[in-house]
Structures are given as C-alpha cells and as structure tokens.
One Martini backbone bead per residue (centre of mass of N, CA, C, O) as a GRO file, in nm:
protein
   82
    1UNK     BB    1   1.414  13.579  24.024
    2UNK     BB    2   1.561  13.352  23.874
    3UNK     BB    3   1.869  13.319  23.657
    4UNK     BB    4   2.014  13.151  23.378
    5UNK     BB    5   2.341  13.156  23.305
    6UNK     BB    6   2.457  13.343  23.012
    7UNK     BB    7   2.513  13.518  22.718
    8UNK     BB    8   2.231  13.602  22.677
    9UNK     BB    9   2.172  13.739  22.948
   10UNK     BB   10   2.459  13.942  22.950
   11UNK     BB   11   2.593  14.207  22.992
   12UNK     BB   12   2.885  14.140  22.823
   13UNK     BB   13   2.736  13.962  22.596
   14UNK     BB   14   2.797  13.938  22.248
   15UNK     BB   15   2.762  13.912  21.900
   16UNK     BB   16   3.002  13.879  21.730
   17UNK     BB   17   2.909  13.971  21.436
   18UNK     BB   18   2.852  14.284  21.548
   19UNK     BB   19   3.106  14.381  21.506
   20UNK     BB   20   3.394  14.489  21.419
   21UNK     BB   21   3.633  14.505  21.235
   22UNK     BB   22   3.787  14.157  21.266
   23UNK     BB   23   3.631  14.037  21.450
   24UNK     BB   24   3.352  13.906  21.310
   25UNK     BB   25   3.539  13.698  21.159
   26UNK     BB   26   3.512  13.480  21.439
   27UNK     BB   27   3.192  13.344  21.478
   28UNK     BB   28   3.227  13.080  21.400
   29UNK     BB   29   3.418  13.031  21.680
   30UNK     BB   30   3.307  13.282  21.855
   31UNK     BB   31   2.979  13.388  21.870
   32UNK     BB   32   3.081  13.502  22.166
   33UNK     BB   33   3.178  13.849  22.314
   34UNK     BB   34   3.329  13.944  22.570
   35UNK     BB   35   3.348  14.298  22.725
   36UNK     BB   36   3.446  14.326  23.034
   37UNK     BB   37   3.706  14.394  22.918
   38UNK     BB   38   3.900  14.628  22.727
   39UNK     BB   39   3.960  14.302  22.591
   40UNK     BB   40   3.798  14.161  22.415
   41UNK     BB   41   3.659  13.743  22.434
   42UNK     BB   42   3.624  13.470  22.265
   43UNK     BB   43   3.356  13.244  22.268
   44UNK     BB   44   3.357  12.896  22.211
   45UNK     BB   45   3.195  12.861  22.526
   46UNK     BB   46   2.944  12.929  22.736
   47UNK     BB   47   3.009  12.753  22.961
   48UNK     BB   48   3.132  13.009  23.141
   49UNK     BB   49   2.880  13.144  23.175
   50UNK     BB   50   2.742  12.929  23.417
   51UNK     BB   51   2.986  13.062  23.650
   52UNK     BB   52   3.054  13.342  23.622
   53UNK     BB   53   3.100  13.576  23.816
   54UNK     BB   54   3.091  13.847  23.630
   55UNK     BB   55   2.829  13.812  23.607
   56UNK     BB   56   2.544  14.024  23.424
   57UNK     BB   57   2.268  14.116  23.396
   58UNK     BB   58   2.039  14.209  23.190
   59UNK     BB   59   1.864  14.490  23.128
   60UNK     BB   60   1.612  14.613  23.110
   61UNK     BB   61   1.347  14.691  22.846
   62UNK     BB   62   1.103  14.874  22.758
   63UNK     BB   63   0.865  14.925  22.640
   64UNK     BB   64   0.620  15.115  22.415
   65UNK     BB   65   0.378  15.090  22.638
   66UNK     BB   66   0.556  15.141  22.949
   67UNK     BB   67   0.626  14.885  23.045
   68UNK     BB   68   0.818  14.710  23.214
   69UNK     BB   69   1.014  14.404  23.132
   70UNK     BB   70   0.863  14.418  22.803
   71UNK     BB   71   0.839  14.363  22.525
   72UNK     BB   72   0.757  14.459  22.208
   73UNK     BB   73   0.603  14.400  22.009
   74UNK     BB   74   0.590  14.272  21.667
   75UNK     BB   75   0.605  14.354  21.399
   76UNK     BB   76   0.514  14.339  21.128
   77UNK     BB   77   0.545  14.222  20.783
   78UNK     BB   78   0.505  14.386  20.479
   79UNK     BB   79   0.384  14.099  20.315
   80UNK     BB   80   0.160  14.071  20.559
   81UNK     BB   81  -0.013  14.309  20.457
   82UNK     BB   82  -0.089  14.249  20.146
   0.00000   0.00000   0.00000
C-alpha cells in the first residue's frame, strides 16, 4: 500500500509544540520539527517532507486488542458518562 508523504506520517517529523523550551516556542512560525539529523529543523512548510528522500514511514503502532497496524478505540470522556 502506497502512502503519500507528508510530516504527519514521517517518522522524524514531530509537533512542534511538544518539544522542550525554548524550541517549542516557534510552533507558530514552525509548526512541525524534522528531528532526523542531531539538530533538529523547524519546518515552516512540510511540503518539503512530499519529496524528501530521507522520508521515513512512521512505525505502525499495535492496539490495545493485540491487532497490529491499528489504533485502540477511544476512550470515553467521563462527562459523557455520567
């Protein structure tokens, strides 16, 4: 199965946003962060990651039900249960 390439499915591309200070405060400018050499890149625009060679699949991540390849259900939010 093709996947097309993009920041959001790159194994090396984080959100900004979740970095540590002082990095995290250019999310603005830089929303998503290339980590893939030892100083990481803030992207103003990932169409650079729709051609970039050193492009890597994000790892699949198991369920909780033991299915490899998909996500675990949603949890509630406890104000809808009650």
């Amino acid at each position: 199965m093709t996947k097309t390439q993009g920041a959001g499915n790159c194994r090396w591309a984080v959100p900004t946003l979740t970095l540590e200070s002082p990095a995290w405060a250019e999310a603005d400018d830089r929303p998503w962060t290339c980590t893939r050499d030892e100083s990481p890149e803030g992207l103003e625009s990932t169409t650079a990651c729709e051609t970039c060679v050193r492009w890597e699949q994000q790892p699949e991540r198991p369920s909780a039900s033991g299915e490899g390849g998909t996500l675990p259900a949603a949890e509630p939010y406890l104000p809808d249960e009650l």
